[in-house]
C-alpha positions in Angstrom: 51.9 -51.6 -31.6 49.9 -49.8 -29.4 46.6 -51.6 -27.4 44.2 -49.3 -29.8 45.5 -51.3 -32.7 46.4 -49.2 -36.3 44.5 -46.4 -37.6 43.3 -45.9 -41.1 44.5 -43.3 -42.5 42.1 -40.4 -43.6 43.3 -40.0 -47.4 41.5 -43.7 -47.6 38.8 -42.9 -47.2 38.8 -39.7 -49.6 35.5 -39.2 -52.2 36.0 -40.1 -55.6 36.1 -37.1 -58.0 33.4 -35.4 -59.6 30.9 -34.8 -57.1 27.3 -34.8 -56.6 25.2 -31.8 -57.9 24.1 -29.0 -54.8 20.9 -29.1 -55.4 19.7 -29.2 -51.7 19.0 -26.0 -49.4 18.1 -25.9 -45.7 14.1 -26.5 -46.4 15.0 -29.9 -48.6 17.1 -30.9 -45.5 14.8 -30.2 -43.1 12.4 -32.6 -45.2 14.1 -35.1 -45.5 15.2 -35.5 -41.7 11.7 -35.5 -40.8 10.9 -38.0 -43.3 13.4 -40.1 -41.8 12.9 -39.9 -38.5 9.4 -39.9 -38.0 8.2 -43.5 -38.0 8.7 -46.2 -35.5 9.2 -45.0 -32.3 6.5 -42.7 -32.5 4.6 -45.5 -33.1 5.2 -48.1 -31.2 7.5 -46.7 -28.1 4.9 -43.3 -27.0 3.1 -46.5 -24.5 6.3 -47.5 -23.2 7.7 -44.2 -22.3 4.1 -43.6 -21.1 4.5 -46.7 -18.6 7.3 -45.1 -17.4 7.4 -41.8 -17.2 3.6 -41.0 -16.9 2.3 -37.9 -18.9 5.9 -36.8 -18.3 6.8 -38.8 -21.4 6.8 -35.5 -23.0 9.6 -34.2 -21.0 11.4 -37.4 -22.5 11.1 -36.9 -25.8 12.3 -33.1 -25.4 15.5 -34.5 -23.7 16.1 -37.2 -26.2 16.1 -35.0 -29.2 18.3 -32.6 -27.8 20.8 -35.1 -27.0 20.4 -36.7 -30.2 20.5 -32.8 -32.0 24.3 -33.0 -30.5 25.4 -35.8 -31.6 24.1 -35.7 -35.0 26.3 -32.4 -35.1 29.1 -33.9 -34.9 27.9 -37.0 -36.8 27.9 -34.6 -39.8 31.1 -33.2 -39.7 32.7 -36.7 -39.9 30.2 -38.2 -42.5 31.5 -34.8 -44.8 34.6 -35.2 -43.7 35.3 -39.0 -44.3 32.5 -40.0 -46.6 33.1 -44.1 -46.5 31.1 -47.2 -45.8 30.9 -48.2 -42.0 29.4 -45.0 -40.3 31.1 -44.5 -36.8 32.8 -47.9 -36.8 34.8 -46.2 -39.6 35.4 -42.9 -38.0 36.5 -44.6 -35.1 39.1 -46.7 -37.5 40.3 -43.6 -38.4 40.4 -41.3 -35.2 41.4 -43.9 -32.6 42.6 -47.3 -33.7 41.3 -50.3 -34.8 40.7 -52.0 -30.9 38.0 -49.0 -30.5 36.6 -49.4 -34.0 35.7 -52.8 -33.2 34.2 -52.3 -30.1 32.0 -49.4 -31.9 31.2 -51.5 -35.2 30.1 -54.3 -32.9 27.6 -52.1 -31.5 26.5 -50.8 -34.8 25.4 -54.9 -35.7 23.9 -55.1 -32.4 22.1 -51.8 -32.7 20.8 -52.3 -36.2 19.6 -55.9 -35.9 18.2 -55.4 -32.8 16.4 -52.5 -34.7 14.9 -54.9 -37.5 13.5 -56.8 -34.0 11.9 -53.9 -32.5 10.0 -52.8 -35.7 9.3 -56.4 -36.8 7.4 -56.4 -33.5 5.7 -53.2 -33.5 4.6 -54.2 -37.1 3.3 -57.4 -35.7 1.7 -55.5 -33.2 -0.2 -53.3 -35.5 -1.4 -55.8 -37.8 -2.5 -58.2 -35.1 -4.2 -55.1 -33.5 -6.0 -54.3 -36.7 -7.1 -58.1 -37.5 -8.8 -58.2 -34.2 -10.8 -54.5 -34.8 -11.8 -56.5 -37.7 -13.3 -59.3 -36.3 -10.7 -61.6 -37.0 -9.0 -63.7 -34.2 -6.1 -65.9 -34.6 -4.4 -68.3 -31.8 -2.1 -66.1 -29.0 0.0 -68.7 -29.3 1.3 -67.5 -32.5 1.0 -63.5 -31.5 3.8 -63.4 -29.0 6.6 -64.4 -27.1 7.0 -66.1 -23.6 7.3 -63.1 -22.0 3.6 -62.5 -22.9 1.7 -66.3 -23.0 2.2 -66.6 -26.3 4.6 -69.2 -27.6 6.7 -67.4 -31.0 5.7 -63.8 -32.5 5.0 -65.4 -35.6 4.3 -62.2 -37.8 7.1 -60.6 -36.6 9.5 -63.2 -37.5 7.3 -63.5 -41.1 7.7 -59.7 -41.8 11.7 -59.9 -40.8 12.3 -62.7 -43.2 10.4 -61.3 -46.2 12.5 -57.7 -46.1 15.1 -60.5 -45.9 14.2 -61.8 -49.1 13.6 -58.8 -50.3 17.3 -57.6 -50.2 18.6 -60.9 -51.0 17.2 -60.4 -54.3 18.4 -57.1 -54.7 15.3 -54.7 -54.4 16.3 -51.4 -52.8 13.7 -48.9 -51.4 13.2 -46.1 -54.1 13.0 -42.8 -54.0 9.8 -42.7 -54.9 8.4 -45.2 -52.5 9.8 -43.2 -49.5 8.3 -40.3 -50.0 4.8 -42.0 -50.5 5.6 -43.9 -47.2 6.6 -40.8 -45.8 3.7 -38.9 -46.7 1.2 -41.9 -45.0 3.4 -41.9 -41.8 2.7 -38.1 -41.0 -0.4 -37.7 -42.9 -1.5 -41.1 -40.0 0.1 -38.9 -37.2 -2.0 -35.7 -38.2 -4.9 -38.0 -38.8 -4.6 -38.8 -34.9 -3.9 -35.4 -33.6 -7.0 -34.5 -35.0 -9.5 -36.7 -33.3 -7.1 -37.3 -30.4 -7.0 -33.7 -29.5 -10.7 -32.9 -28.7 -10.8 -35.7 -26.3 -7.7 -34.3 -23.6 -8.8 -33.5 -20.3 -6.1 -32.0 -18.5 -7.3 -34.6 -15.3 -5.2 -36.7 -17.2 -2.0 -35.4 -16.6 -1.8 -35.4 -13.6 0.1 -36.4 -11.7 2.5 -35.2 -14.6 6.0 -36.6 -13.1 4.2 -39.4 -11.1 8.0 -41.3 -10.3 10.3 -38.6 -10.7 12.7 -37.1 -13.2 16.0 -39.7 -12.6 15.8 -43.6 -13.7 15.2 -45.8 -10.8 13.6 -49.4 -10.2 9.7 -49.9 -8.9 8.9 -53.4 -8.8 11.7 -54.2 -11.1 10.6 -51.7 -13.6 12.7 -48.7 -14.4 10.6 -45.6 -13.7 11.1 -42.0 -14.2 11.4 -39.3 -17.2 15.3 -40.2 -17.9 14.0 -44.0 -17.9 11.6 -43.1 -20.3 14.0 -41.1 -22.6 16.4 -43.8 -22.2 13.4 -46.1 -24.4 11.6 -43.2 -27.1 15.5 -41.9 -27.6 14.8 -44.8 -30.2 12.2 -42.9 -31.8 14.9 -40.1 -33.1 16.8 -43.2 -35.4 17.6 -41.5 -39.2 18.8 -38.0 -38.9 22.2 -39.2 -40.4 20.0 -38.8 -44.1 20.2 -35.6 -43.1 24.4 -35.6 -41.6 25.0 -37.3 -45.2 23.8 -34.8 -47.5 26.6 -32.4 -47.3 27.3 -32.9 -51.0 24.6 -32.2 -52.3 23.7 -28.9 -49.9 24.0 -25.9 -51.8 25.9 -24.1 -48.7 27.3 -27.1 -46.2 28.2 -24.8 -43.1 24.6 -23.4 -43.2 22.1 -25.3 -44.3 23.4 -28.7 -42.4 23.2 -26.8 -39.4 19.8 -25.7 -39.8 18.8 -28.8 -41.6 19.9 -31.0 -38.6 18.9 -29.1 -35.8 15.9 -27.8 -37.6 14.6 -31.3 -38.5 15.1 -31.8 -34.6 13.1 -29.3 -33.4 10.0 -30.3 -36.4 10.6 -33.9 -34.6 10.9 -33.7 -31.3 7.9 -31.1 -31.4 5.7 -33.7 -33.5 6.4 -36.4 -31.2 5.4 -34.1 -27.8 2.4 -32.8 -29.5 1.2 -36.2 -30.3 2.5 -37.6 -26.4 0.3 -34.9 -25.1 -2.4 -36.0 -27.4 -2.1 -39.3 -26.2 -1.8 -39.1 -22.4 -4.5 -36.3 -22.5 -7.0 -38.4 -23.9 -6.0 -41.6 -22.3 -5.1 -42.6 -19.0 -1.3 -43.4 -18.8 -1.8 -46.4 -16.7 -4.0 -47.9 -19.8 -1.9 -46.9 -22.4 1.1 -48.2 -20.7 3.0 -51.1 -23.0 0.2 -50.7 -25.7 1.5 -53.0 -28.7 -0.5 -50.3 -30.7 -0.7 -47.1 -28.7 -2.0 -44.8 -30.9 -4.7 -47.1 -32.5 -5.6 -47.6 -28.6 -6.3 -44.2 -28.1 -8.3 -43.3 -30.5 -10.7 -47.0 -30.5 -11.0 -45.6 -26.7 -12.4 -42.3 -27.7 -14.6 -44.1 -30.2 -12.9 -43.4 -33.5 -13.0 -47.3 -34.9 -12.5 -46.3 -38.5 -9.7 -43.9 -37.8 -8.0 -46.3 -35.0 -8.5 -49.3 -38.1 -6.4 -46.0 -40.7 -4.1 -45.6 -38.1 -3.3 -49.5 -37.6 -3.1 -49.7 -41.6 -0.5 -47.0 -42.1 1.6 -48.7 -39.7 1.2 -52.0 -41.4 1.9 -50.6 -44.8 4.5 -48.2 -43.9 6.8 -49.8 -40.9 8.1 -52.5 -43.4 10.6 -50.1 -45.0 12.0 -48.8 -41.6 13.3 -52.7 -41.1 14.3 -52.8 -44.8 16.6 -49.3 -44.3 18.7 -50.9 -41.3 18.8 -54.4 -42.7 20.6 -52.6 -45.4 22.3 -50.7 -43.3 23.9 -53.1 -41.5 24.9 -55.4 -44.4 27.1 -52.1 -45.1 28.4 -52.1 -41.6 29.3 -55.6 -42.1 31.1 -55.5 -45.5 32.9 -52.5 -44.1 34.5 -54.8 -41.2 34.7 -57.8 -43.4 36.8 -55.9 -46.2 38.9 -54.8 -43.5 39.5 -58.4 -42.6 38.3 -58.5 -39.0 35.5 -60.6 -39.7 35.5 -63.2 -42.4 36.2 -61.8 -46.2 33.7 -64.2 -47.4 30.9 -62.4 -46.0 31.6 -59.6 -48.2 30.7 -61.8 -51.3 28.5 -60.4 -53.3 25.8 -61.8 -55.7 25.5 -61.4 -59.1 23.0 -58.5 -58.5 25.1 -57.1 -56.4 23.8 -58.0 -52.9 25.6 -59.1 -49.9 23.6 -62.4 -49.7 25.4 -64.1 -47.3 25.8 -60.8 -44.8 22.2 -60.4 -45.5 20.7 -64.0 -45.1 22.7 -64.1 -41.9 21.0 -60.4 -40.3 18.1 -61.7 -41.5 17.9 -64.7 -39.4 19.1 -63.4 -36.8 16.9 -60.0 -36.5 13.5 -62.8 -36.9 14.6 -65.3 -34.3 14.9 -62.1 -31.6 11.6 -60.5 -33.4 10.4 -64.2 -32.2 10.8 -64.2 -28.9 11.5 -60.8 -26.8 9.8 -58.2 -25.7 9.6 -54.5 -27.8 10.8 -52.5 -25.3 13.9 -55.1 -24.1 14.9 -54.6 -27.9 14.7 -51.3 -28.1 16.5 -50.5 -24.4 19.4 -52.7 -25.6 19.5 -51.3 -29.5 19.6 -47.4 -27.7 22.6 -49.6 -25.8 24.7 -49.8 -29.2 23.5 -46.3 -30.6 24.4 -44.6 -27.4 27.8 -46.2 -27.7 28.3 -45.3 -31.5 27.4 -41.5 -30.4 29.8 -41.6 -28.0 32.3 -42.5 -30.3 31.7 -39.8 -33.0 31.3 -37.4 -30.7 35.1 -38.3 -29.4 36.5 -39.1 -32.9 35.4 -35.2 -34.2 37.0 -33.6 -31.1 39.9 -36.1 -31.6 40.3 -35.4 -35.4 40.0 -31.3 -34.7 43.3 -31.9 -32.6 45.3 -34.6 -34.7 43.7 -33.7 -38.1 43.0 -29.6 -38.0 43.7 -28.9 -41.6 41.7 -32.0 -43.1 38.8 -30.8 -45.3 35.5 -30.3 -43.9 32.4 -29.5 -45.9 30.6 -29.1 -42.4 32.2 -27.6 -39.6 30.4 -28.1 -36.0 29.9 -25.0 -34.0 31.3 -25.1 -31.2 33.0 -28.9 -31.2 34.3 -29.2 -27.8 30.8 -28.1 -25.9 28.7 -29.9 -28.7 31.0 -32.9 -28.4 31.2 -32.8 -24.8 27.4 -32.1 -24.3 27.0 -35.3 -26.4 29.2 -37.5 -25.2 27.6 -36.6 -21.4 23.8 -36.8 -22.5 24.3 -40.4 -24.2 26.4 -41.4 -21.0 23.5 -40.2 -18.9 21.0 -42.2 -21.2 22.9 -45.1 -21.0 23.4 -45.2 -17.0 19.1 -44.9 -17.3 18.5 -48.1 -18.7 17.5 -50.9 -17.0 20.4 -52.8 -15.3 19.5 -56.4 -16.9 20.2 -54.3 -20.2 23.3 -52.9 -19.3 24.4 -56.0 -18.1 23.1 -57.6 -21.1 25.0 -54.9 -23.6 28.3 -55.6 -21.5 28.1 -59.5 -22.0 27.3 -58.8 -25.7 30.4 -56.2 -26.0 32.8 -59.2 -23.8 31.4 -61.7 -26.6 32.5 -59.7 -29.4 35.8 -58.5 -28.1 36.5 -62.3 -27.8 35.8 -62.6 -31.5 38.1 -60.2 -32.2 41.0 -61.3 -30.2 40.6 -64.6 -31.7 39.9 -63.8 -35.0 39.8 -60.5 -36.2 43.0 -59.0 -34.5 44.9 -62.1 -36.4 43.3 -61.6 -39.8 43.2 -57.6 -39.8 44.3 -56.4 -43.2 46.2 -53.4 -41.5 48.0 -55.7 -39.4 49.0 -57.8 -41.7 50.3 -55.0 -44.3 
């Protein structure tokens, strides 16, 4: 057997029959990516990239979501085309081998709890933002992590283990509940447009590029725009909702491609309109690593009670973005653990029909990290796994056009060997712009997990075996 291990073969992973309704068009798509996407990084990330980059931070969200606009391309013609539990850890299983699927599913767990982490924080930083413009003080100690004088993040590591709970006893986000989440995300975003905006003064931006375009090191910071994209590429997590939906669109080839790219374009625009708003009216160098950048803003322009609206929406609405990948990567998990390469009795479920013991485990995990790092060293190594996983799709759809021509596709990329190959550059390019420590740090995480395969899941893989 060759050293990429067996593949799965593509009938497994076949639809059931039947089908869902097409009830969706291009407009319903393009809603429901920007519901998804629009949350966190927005958020939390726009001081970060701002440290980095300067008012330039625009630039990085432009070239973030046009890498991310390619991948998600092809990201939608395998979801359609091998609809099945395990996202690109399963396409992989199926294009390459199984070697290559673990390496990608082990950056799936990686991304997604350290996802969980970066949120939990950003949460934490809201709420302990919005306690204080209230009046109300509470020991540093319990606020943050060594890396900032504190000793744990404490609400960080509380809000982790209740969407913990929360899943453990079976409660699933509804329908319902997202959109009204949705709707308090972007109706918070326009709220800060609108007294962010009169404020700018253009004195502010420059110097626009103020350390260049490429990623380099400045007092053992990465600077530049590509450093910065490298960070708020975070902020374009959840356009596979849309890459998903190819059931349910009324016409696949068309209306995915204008939902996905479409919902790109609404994003990416949102998040450089509200960049500009912020560096315009702010001074980069004092919104730089913000726990609560946009709430900063506008207290600094003297809009307390929108700053306190601002803080709120965060607080009420960040909590489901943890809740989504928690979820998300219980499923990655059960995926591997039915395949055998991690333990089978992680896939138990409870009598509600939750992964408990996948879930307790995330979890724990995702709080104790929430704990004790840093946002932005959770984010830079989280965009570590995605940027792999992208890389992988991208390769498995220009691999299955070649080995697999006449499988069914309800979405067709245009164009699959420039899309692919524009993809699978642009994430390489992102990943060579993060920080060394985190590249080093992803590398010793990847060595780590191909160890657990070799000892464990390589011995114990269900297609081995049969």
């Amino acid at each position: 057997m060759s050293i990429l291990g067996p593949r799965k073969g593509l009938e497994a992973a076949a639809p059931p029959g039947g089908g869902l309704k097409k009830t969706l068009g291009w407009p319903h798509l393009i809603a429901l990516g920007v519901g998804a996407i629009v949350g966190t990084g927005i958020y939390t990330l726009t001081g970060v990239g701002a440290e980095r980059a300067g008012p330039a931070v625009i630039l990085a969200f432009l070239i973030a979501g046009a890498v991310c606009a390619c991948a998600a391309l092809a990201y939608a013609e395998l979801a359609t085309m091998i609809p099945a539990a395990g996202s690109a850890y399963t396409f992989t299983y199926a294009a390459i081998g199984e070697t290559f699927a673990w390496i990608v599913g082990w950056a799936l767990i990686i991304e997604y709890s350290l996802v969980c982490s970066t949120v939990a924080v950003g949460w934490s930083g809201y709420l302990v933002g919005w306690l204080q413009s209230a009046g109300l003080d509470l020991p540093t100690a319990l606020l943050a992590g060594p890396h900032a004088g504190g000793i744990l993040n404490l609400p960080a590591v509380l809000v982790a283990l209740a969407v913990m709970g929360l899943l453990i006893a079976g409660t699933r986000e509804s329908a319902t509940l997202n959109i009204v989440l949705v709707a308090i995300k972007l109706i918070a975003l326009t709220i800060f447009v609108i007294y962010a905006l009169p404020a700018f003064k253009a004195e502010n931006l420059t110097p626009f590029m103020p350390y260049g375009f490429g990623s380099h090191t400045v007092n053992g910071t990465s600077k530049g725009v590509m450093a910065a994209a490298a960070i708020v590429f975070f902020a374009f997590y959840g356009f596979d909702t849309v890459a998903t939906s190819a059931e349910e669109a009324k016409n696949p080839t068309r209306d995915l491609k204008i939902g996905i790219v479409g919902s790109m374009i609404a994003c990416t625009t949102i998040y450089m309109v509200i960049a500009l708003a912020a560096v315009g009216a702010m001074p980069y160098l004092q919104l730089a690593n913000s726990p609560e950048p946009l709430a900063l803003v506008l207290r600094s322009v003297g809009q307390v009670t929108a700053a306190r609206a601002i803080a709120l929406a965060a607080i009420v609405a960040l909590p489901s973005v943890i809740l989504v990948f928690m979820y998300g990567q219980s499923r990655v998990f059960l995926a591997m653990a039915r395949d055998g390469l991690l333990p089978q009795g992680l896939a138990k479920l409870s009598d509600k029909g939750a992964p408990v013991r996948i879930t307790l485990l995330s979890g724990l995990v995702s709080a104790a990290i929430a704990g004790f790092f840093p946002i932005d060293e959770l984010a830079e190594l989280a965009n570590a796994g995605t940027l792999v996983a992208f890389i992988a799709v991208a390769v498995c759809m220009m691999v299955l056009r070649r080995t697999a021509p006449d499988a069914k596709r309800l979405f067709r990329c245009p164009a699959p060997t420039l899309v692919g190959t524009l993809a699978i550059i642009g994430c390489l390019y992102l990943f060579a712009s993060l920080p060394a420590t985190t590249q080093g740090r992803f590398v010793i995480a990847t060595m780590i997990g191909l160890a657990i395969y070799l000892a464990y899941g390589r011995r114990y893989s269900r297609l081995r075996a049969g």
